[in-house]
N, C-alpha and C positions, 0 to 999 in steps of 0.2 A: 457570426459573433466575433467584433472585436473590442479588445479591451487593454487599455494600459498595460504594459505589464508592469510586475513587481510591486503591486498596489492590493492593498487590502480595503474590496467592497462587498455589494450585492450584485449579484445575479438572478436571473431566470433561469429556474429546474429545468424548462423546456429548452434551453441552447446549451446544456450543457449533455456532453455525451461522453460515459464512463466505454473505457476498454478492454478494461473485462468482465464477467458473468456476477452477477451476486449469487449472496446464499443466502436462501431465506429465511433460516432461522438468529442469520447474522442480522438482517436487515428486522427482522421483526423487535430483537434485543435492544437494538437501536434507536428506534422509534420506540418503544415503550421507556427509555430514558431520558428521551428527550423532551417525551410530553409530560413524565413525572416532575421533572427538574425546569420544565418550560425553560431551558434554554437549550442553544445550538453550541455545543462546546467547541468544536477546532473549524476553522475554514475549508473549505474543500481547495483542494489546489487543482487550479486550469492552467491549460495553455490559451493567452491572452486571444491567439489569435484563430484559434477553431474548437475551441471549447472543448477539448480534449480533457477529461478528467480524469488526472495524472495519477492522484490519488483522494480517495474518496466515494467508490462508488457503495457501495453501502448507504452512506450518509445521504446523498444526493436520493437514494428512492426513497429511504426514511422519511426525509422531508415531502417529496411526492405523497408519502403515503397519507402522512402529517397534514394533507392541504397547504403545503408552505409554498407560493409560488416564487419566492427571493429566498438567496440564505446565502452567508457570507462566504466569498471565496477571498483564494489569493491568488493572483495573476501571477504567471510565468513566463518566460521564454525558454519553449520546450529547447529545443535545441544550445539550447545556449549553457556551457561549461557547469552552468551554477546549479542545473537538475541533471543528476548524476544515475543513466539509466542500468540497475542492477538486477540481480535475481534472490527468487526462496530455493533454498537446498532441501531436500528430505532427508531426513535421518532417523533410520530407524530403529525399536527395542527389541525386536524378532528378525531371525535371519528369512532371506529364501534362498534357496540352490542354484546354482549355476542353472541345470538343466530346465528347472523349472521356470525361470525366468526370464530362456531360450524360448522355450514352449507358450510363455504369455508372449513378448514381442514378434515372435514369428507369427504368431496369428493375425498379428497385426502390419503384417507387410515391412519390420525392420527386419534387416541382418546386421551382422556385427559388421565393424569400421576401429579401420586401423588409425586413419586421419580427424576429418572432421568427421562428428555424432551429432543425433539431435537429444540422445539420453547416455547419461556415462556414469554407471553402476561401479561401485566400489565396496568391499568388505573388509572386514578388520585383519584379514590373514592376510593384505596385502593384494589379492586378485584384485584387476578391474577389468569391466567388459563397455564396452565402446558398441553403440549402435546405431546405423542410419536408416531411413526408410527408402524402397530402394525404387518408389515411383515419383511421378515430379507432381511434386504436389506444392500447395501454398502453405506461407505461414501458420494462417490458421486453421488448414488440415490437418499439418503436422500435430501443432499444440492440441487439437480437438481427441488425433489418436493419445498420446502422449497423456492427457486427461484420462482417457480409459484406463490406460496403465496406471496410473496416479489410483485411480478409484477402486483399482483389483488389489493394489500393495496395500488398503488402509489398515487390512488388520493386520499388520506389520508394527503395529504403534508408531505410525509416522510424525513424526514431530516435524514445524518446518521453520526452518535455521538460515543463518544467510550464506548465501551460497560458498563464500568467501570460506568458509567454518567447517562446511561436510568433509572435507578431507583430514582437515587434521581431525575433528572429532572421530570420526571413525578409528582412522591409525593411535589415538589413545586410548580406545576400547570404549570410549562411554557412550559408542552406538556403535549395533556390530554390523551396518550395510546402512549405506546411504546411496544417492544418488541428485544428478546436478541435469536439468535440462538445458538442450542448447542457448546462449543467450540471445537474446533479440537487439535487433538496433533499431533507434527510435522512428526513422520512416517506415519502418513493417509496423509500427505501432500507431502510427498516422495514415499509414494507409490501409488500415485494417478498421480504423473506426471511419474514415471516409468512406467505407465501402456499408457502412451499416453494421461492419459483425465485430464479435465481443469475442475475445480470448479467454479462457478456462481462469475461473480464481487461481491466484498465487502464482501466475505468471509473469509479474514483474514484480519489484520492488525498487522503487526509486529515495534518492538521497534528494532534501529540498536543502540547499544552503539558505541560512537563516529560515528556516522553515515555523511558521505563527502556529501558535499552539493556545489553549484555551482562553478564547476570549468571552467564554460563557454569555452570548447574545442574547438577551429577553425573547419570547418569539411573540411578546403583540408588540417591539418592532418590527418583528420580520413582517405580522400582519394588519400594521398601517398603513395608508395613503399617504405617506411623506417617507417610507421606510430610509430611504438612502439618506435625507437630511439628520433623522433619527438615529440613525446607524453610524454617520460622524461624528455627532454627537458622543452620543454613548463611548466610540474608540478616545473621542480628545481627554476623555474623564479618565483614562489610567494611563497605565507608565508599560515600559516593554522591558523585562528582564530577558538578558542572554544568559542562556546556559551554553558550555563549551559543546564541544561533541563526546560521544558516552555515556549521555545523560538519561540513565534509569527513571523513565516517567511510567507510560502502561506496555511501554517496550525499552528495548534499548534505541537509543539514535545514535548514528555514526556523525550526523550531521550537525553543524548549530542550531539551536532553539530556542525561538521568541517567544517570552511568554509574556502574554497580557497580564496584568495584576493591576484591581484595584480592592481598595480595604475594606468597601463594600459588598464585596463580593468572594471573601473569605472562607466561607462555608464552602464552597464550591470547588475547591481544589484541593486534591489528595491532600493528605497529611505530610507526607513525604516530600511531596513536590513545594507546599507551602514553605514549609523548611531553607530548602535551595534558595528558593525566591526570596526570600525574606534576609537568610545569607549574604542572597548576593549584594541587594539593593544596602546592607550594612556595609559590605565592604567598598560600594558605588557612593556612597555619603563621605567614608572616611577623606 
């Protein structure tokens, strides 16, 4: 699959390949919103040039599940400055013990590490513990172990935060132990879906500069026989609001955000976010 980048169109589910795992009762929530509201609200972001699915995988089987064989993406160039590849922190509302948390990664083949870790535990009294795994394993061995440990802390009330935030959250008390996995760089993530396999949910988190945000698509465009003719259409009928970075939508973004808006299709976007939009395009006339 290649494709433009930095273009907003359609794609085929089938050349598109997400890099890491769903969950499925995220994906179920998904698709039952989608088909209530028959539209597809945000674009799935690719890398133009192997259909890497940066962010989106949820959405992408939703639509699978959906029978949707097209569904809007935006084209990227992974590599390139403008997709900023970051991570999720854990933070958590219950403590565990040193010992105890010796006793889960030793089973799992880490020791502690003074240098580089592939998991780096921190608690509110200031301790951190640093751990690597001490056999040569692949990226997505590590992350697969690293998932276990992920799925033994959950009753911990794991919250997941950006990675950037675990540390200081911790040191001001309002979570008493968190923890940060090593970060990845974007050829381990290319060449972990080139090989066919997927990385544990909440193993990345990336920043889209100007990143397209609800273009609430009808889906009997997605399911016509002209759908791409269709599908410009429908985008040439609205306007694109920027929101800066910070912009409180169903999360926070660090990054800019494009939103699609048209007045026919009002109902369709939070309350809040209407607000902004509406904001901005006042101060964009003045």
């Amino acid at each position: 699959m290649k494709l433009k980048p930095w273009t907003i169109t359609l794609a085929d589910t089938e050349n598109l390949h997400p890099h890491e795992q769903s969950i499925p009762q995220a994906v179920a929530r998904i698709a039952e919103d989608i088909a209530q509201k028959e539209r597809f609200i945000d674009p799935v972001i690719v890398d133009a040039e192997t259909g890497l699915v940066v962010d989106g995988t949820h959405r992408v089987e939703a639509a699978i599940r959906l029978g949707l064989g097209k569904i809007p993406v935006y084209t990227v160039d992974y590599m390139s400055p403008r997709v900023v590849l970051a991570g999720w922190g854990r933070a958590a509302s219950k403590n565990i013990s040193k010992d105890e948390l010796r006793g889960l990664f030793g089973r799992l083949g880490f020791t502690e590490s003074m240098a580089s870790y592939d998991a780096r535990f921190i608690w509110s009294d200031g301790h951190v513990l640093q751990v690597k795994h001490s056999g040569e394993l692949s990226t997505k061995q590590v992350y697969e172990k690293l998932s276990i440990i992920d799925q033994s802390l959950q009753h911990l009330g794991i919250a997941y935060v950006r990675d950037s935030d675990v540390e200081e959250l911790v040191k001001q008390g309002k979570h008493v132990f968190g923890y940060l996995l090593r970060p990845l760089k974007k050829e381990e993530v290319v060449s972990i879906v080139k090989q066919g396999y997927r990385l544990p949910p909440k193993s990345t988190r990336h920043l889209i500069d100007r990143r397209p945000m609800y273009i609430n698509c009808p889906l009997e465009i997605l399911r016509s026989s002209d759908a791409v003719e269709k599908f410009t259409e429908f985008l040439s009928e609205g306007v694109w609001v920027e929101l800066g970075p910070g912009a409180e939508l169903d999360r926070r973004y660090d990054e800019k955000v494009m939103v699609f808006y048209r007045e026919d299709l009002a109902a369709f976007y939070p309350e809040k976010l209407l607000k902004l939009v509406k904001s901005s395009l006042k101060q964009t006339l003045r």
